[in-house]
Every structure is written in C-alpha cells, then in structure tokens.
N, C-alpha and C positions, 0 to 999 in steps of 0.2 A: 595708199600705203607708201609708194614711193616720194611723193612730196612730205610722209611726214617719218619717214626711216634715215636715221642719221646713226654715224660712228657715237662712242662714248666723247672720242675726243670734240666734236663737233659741239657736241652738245655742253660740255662745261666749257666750250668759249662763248654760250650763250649767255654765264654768269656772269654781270659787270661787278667795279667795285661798289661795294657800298648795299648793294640786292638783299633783300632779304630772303634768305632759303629756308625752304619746309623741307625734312627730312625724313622719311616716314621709316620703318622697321619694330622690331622688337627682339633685343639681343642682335640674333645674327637673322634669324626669320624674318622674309619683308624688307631686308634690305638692300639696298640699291650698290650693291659691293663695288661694279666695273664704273658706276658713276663717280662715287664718293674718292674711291682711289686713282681716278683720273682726276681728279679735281689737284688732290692731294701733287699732283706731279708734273701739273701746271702749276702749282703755286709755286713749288720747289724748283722748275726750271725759268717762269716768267714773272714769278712776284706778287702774280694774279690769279682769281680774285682777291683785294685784300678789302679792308673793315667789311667783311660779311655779316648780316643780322640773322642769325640761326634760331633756328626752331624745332624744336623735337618734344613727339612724348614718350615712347618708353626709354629707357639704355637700350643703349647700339653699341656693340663692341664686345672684345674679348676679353679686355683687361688687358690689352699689348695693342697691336698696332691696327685692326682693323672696326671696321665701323665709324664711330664719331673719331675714333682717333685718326682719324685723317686730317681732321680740322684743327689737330692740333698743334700749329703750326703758327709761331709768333708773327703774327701782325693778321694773320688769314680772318679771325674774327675779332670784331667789334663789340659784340653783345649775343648772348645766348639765354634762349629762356626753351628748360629742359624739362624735365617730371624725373628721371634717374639720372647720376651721372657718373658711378662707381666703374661702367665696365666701360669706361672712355678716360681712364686717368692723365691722357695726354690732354684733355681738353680741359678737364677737372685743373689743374695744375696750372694753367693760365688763369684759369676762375679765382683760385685761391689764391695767387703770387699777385693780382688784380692786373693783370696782362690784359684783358679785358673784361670786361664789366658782365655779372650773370645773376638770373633769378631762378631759382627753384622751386616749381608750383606742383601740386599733385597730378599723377599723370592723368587721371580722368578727369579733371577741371580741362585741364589742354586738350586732351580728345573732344570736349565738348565744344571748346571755343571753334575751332575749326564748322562746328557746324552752325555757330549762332553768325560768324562772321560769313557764312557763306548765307544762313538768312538775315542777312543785313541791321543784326540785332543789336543792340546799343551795350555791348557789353556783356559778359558771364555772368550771371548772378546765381550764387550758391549759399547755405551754410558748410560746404565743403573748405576747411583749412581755419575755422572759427577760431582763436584763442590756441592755435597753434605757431609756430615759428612764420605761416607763410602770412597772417596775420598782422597789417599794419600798423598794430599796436604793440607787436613782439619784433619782428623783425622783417615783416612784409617780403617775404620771400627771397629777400638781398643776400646773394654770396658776399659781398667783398663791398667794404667802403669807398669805394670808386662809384658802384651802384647806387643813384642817389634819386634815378625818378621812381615814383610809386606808381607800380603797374596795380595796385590791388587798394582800393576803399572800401570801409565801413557804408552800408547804410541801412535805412531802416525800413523796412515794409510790414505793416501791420503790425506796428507797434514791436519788431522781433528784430535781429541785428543777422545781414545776409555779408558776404562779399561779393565784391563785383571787381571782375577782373577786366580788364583794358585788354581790347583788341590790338592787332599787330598789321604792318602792310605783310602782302606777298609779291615776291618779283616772282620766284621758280619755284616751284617744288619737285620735288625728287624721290618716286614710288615706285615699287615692281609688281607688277603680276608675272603671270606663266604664261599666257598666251595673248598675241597678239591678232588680230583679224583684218583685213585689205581697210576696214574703216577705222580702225583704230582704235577699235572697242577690244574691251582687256576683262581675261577669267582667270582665278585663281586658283584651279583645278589641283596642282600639285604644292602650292603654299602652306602652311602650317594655322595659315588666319588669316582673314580680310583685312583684318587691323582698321584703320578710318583712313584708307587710301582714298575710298569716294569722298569724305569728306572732305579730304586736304587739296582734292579736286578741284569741288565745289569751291573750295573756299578761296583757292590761287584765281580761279576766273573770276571771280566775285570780285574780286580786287584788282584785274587787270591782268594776271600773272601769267604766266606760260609754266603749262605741266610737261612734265618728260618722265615716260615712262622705260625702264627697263625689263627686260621679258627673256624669256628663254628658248621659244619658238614660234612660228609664225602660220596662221590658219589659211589660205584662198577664201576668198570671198566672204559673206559670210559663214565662214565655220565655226563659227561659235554660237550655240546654240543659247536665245534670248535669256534664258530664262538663269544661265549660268556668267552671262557676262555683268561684271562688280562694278565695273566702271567703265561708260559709256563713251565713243571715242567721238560725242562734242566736247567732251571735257578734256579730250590728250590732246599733247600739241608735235609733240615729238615723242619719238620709240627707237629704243637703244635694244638692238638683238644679240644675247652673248655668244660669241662661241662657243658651246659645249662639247666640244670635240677638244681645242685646244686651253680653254682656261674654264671649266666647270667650277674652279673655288671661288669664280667672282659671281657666281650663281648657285651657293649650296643653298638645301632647304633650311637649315640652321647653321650656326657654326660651329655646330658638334657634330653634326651629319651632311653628307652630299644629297644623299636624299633617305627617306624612310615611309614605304606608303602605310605605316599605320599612321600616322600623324593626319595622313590628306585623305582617308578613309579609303584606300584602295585594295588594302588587306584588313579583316580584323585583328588585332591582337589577342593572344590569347593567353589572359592574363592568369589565369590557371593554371594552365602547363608550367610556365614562366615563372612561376611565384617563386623566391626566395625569402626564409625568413630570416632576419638584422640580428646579428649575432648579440648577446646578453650583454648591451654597454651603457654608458651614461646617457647616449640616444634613447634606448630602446627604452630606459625607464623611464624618461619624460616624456616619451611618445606614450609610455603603458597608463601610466598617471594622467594624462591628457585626454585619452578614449574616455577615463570615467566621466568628461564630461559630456559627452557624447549621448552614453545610452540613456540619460532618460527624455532626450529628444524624439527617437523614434527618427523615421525618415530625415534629413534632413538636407540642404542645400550647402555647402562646404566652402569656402578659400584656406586652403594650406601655403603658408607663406613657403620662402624656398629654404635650403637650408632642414634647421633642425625639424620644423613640423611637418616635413614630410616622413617623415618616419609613421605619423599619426595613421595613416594609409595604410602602409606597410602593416603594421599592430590590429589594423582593424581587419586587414584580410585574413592573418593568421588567428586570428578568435573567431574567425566565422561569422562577423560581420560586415562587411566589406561593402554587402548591396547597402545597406543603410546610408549609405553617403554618395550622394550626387555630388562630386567636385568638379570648381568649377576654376576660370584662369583669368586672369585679367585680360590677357589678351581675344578672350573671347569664344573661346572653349564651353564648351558644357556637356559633362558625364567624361565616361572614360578615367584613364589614367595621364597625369599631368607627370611632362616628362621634366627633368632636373638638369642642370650646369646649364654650357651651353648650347643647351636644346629645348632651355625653359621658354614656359608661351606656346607649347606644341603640347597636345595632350594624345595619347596612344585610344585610336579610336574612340574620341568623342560622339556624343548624340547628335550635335552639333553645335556650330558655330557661328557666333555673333559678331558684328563690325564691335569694335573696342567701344566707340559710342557708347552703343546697346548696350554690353555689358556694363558698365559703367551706370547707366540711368538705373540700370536692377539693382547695382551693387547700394547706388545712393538713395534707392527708394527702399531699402532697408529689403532688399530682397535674402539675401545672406541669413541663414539661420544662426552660424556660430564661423569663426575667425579663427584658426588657430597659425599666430605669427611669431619671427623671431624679435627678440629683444638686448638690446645691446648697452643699454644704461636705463636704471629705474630708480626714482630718486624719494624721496621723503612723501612726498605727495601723490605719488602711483603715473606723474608722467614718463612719459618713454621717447629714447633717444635712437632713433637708430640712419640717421641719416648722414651726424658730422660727428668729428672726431679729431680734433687739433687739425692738424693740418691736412688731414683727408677728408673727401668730399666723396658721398655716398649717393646722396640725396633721396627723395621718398620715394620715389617712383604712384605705386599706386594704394600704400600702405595709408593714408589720411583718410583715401575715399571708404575703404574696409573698416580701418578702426571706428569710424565715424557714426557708420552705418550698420554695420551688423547686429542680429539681433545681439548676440551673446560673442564678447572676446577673451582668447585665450592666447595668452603669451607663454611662450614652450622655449624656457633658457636654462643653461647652468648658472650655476649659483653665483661660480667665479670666475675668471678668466685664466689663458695663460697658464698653462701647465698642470689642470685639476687631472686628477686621476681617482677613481672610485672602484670600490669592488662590491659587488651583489652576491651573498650567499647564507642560503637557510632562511630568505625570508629576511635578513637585516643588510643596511648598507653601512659601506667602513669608507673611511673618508683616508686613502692612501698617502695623496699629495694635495695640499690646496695649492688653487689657483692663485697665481700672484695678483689680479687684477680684480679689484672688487666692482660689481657691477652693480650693486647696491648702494648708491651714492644720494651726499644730500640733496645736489643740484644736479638736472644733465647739463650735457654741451647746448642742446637744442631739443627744444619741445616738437619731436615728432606725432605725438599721442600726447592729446590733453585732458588727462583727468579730470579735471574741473569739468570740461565738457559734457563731458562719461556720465559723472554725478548726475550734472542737470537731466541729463537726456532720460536717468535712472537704466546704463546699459550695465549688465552685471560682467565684471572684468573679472579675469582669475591669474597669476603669475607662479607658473608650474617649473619649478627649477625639480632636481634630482635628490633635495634630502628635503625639501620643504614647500610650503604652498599658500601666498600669498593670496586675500581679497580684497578689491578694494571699497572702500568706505569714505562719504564725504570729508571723514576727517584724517583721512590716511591709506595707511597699508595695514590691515588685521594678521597675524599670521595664524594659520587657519588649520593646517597639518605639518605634521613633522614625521619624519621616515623612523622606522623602526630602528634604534641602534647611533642615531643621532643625538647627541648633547645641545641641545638649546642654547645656553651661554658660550660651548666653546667654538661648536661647529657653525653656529648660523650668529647669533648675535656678535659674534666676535671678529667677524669680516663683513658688518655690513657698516655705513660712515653714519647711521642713524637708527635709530629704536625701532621697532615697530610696534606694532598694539597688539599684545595676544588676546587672540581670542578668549570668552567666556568658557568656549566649545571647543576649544583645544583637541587636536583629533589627531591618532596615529595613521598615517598613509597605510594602506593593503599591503599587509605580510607578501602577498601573491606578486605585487609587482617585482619584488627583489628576490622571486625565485625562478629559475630559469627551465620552466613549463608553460604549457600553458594557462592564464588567470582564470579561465572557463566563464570569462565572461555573459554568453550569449547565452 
C-alpha cells in the first residue's frame, strides 16, 4: 500500500502532455471528483497537461463546473470521444466552437470497446449506430469539421452491414471505488454501480497504461473480502484516499447526494410508504397514455429514459401495477426504483447490479422488452433527434443501444415546445397555450433514432405526445389517436412542418386519462 498510496496532487503530475486519458463515472456516481479537479488546477496554474486525448462513456458533470467540466479548459484537450456530453457543457463548448476536435459514439459501443481492446481485438464491431448520425455515411460520429479522421467503418459480415469502431491508446485512466486493501485491490461497497471500472482497467494495462484509483477508505491487510473486490490491485497502479472528514464533496455518491444506502442496498427502500402521486399535468397524461402500452405485455423488463418517461413508473404504481415492470438503467441496475436529476444511474434498492458492459450486451441482444424515451425533434420520416440542437451539444449517451434494440419503442413528448400549457377535465383536453416550438418537423438536426432502421428490423414504434398518438409505418408517421376535445386540423396539423397519414382506424385516446382518478387500469 505504501509504495502505491499517493496525494491527488501526485498523481495528476503523472499526466504528461499529449496522454491519453480514460475517465470513468456516470453523472456524478463513479467519479473521480479530487482527481479530475486536481487536474483542472494544475492546468490552470502550470499549463499542464495540455493536448490530452480523453475518453469517457457516460456524462460526467453537473451541467456547471464539476465532472468533465474540468477539462474544459482551452488548450487542456486535444480530442475527446465521449457517449454523452450535455452535463459537461464546458467541454461541449470547445467541441462545438472546434477548440478541439470530438466524436460522439453511443455509450455502450464505448463500454464495450474498453473490453475488446483489453482482449486485444481488432476493433468493436456492432450493428450499434447503423444508419444513424454516428454512421460514416451520415456523419461518422464527428462533432465539428476540424474532425476529419474516421474512427468508425462500414463492413460487411455475412452478407449484412456491421460497424467497426477503431480502438484508442491509454496512457492513464482515472476510476473510484470505496475501498481500498494493503494490495491494492478495490470494492465498491458504497458506489451506486460498478460501471466498466474493470474494464477501463483491463484495458489501460493492455496498452501499457498506468491506473489510479481514487477511494474513500482504506482496509489492513486483506480486508476485503474476495468475492466483493471489482477490481484486482494487479490492475491498480496508484491510490488516491479522500479526506472525508475535510472535503467529502470530492467523494459524494452522486452529485445529488453525499451518500444514500438505498442506492448501495444497505437499507431497502420503501417504496410504498414513500409513494406520492404526480399531480393531473401534461406529464401525468402522457405517462397515463404511455402505460396502455404496457399492459398487454404482462411482465415485462423496462428502460425509462430520464426526464418525462419517468413519470411511466410513477402511473404504473398508482394503478396498482407497479410489480409488472422490472426497470432497469444503463448504468447497470436491475429492478427497484431508478432515481432522477443528479442521482440518475443510481436505482433505490435494485435486485442487482451489472458492470455497464453487462448491461449493455442485454440491452443489445434485444434483452429490453419495451423503451419508453424522451424525444426532442421528429421529423417526416419517424426519425428522432435528441442529441444536437444548433449550437448545443447533447449527445446520445446510451439512447442508440435502447432504440436499437428494444423489443418495442415508445417515445413519451409533448406535442410542442416552449410555453405549452394544457388543461384536463371531464374526460376532454383543452389546448390553453401552444407551444412556440414545433417539434414535429420535416428534417431533424441529427439522426439520433433511425427509422429506416426501425422498419427493416420490423420494431413497432409509438410517439405518445398529450392530444395525439403517432405510428410508425415504412412509409411514414400514421396518426393513430387523437384526444377527446382535440380538432385535427387546428390543434395538431396546424403546428406540425408536415402531413402525416391518418390512419384508416382513427381512434379517440381514453376519456379516463384526461380525468383526474384513477383509469382502473388493472
């Protein structure tokens, strides 16, 4: 331990320039806070390190100053290839202004490469990102025209069209657990997730690199019991111990909590006592409208994107369905309750938990029964936009591998953007304010969700706004239901930038969702 226990500051003068760094977290869970912000304050006093080659898979950060926004700091990076980059807008911002050169790949394609480059495999090869933006025939994952090598090729295997993504060096990577042992071996006892810290492991040695872990306390001897240690200390090279006493926020379990033991299963939660139900709004009905697609599934295995489909949960507890749905989290959760803002990635006593890998291989071997995600632009064609936005930079995080995959997708948005207002009563909806921002447009920004895809694969897609209810069909968008009390031409055709196809079957949405009782679902 002594030979491999150093300051924070020690250890980012291990960074030279030019290094490529792995960065591990999700949100604020998982991440290396007293490292990244030591980094951040050497660069700012020494200049150093500068052109860094960074690597990350989930978002890191608050959306202010912690996490990847550390690194956001002109000249600090060279090249970044990310899977989210919405809650790092300090880093985003270089990406876009083309301050340095970035690619945006889905977060489980990056979780996986980590383990193909630690088994010394010649590349990722997926249909993960096919005939989407990360696709070298649409945009190959490139933020910014500065970007100009192709990390991502077309090829073909049995006669079928795969991607293969281009590996990366490692100089350092940079991961936390919770405890550390006199050997250097690391458990994640109070974490929110394992995330693919072993694998980022694995993969810095594969390549030469040097690991440095960050940690919150320290075991004698072996005190860590075999069977609980995540990562093995042949793979740590260095170990960073926080002070908990005096700076616990460079070691919270999220960046929404210092700590919570339902998340690390120390307490169960008790989600019964606890329930509250979501007051009668433009949520709650496109959550209520969203369940019906739910029950004729029976059991089934869940991802709730963040945002408005959590609501879905919510809805399904209070109709007294609630056990029907295993949900699950990208970060690597399964069962429980998946928690929201910044605490998402942490689910309220899980059954258990998967390395992000893991989850990830389920998610893409169409493990997922049904998706219910947000949507931010949907265009003539039924693709979906949710990742860029003129000058903001969002990116997909793990939304490609889900859409992709799932048996069945439902996208849960408002109709319009920007200032809608609705009101629910007796069973009909009244349209107060429209939104100024149509989200119904002919083209998106970027093809995050490729319909075309959708078609071939034959996944049935559904787009669940608050007065109306899209399907999609190879030759479009069908509009499928309309809410009680809704005009057709003035309320929905008149704020979208293209036709849709009505349906044959033309269907009024459930009186019961736009009344504020219960639908008796169950």
């Amino acid at each position: 331990m002594q030979s491999k226990l150093i300051t924070a500051e020690e250890a980012i003068a291990k960074i030279k320039d030019g290094d490529s760094v792995v960065v591990g977290g999700f949100v604020g869970s998982g991440h290396p806070e007293a490292l990244t912000s030591a980094l951040e304050e050497r660069f700012v006093k020494d200049g150093h390190p500068r052109d860094v080659n960074l690597i990350f898979v989930a978002g890191q950060g608050d959306g202010k100053d912690r996490g990847l926004n550390h690194f956001g700091q002109k000249g600090m990076v060279k090249r970044a290839i990310g899977g989210h980059w919405g809650l790092a807008p300090k880093l985003g911002k270089l990406a876009m202004s083309g301050e340095m050169k970035g690619y945006n790949f889905p977060q489980g394609v990056i979780s996986h490469m980590f383990r193909d480059i630690a088994a010394g495999k010649p590349g990722t090869i997926t249909h993960v990102g096919l005939k989407t933006f990360v696709d070298p025939r649409v945009e190959g994952g490139k933020i910014n025209s500065k970007t100009e090598e192709e990390l991502v090729e077309v090829i073909k295997l049995d006669g079928k069209d795969y991607l293969r993504y281009k590996h990366f060096d490692i100089d350092v990577a940079l991961i936390r657990g919770t405890t550390a042992d006199e050997f250097g071996n690391i458990s994640m006892e109070q974490e929110v997730a394992t995330l693919e810290g072993l694998a980022q492991a694995l993969a810095t040695k594969k390549r030469g690199g040097i690991v440095i872990c960050q940690v919150m306390r320290l075991a004698k001897h072996s005190g860590i019991n075999q069977l609980f240690v995540e990562i093995p200390g042949i793979l740590v090279d260095y170990i960073v111990l926080v002070d908990m006493i005096k700076t616990p926020h460079l070691h919270m379990q999220t960046f929404g909590e210092q700590y919570c033991p339902y998340y690390s299963g120390q307490v169960a939660y008790p989600e019964d006592s606890l329930f509250k139900p979501m007051k009668m709004d433009i949520r709650k009905i496109i959550a209520r409208r969203s369940l019906f697609e739910l029950l004729p599934l029976g059991q089934c295995i869940v991802n709730l994107g963040i945002g408005m489909p959590e609501g879905v949960a919510n809805v399904a507890k209070e109709e007294g369905i609630r056990d029907r749905m295993v949900l699950t989290v990208e970060s690597g959760p399964i069962g429980g309750l998946p928690a929201s803002g910044l605490s998402f990635g942490a689910s309220y006593t899980p059954y258990c938990c998967l390395d992000q890998p893991y989850q990830f291989d389920f998610y893409d071997g169409g493990g997922l029964d049904i998706a219910f995600l947000g949507a931010a632009e949907i265009d003539v064609k039924g693709n979906v936009n949710v990742s860029r936005f003129g000058p903001k930079l969002a990116g997909c995080g793990g939304f490609i591998n889900i859409t992709q995959n799932a048996k069945q997708v439902v996208y849960c948005t408002t109709f319009t953007a920007d200032g809608l207002k609705v009101e629910a009563h007796d069973g009909k909806l009244k349209i107060i304010q429209e939104g100024k921002v149509k989200k119904f447009v002919n083209k998106v920004q970027q093809i995050t969700f490729s319909a075309e895809y959708a078609c071939e694969k034959g996944t049935p897609v559904k787009y669940i706004t608050e007065r109306c209810v899209f399907k999609l069909e190879s030759d479009g968008l069908h509009l499928l239901e309309v809410a009680p009390g809704i005009d057709i031409e003035n309320d929905i055709l008149a704020h979208m930038e293209f036709k849709p196809l009505v349906s044959a079957n033309l269907k009024q949405m459930s009186s019961e969702i736009f009344r504020d009782v219960l639908m008796g679902v169950k």
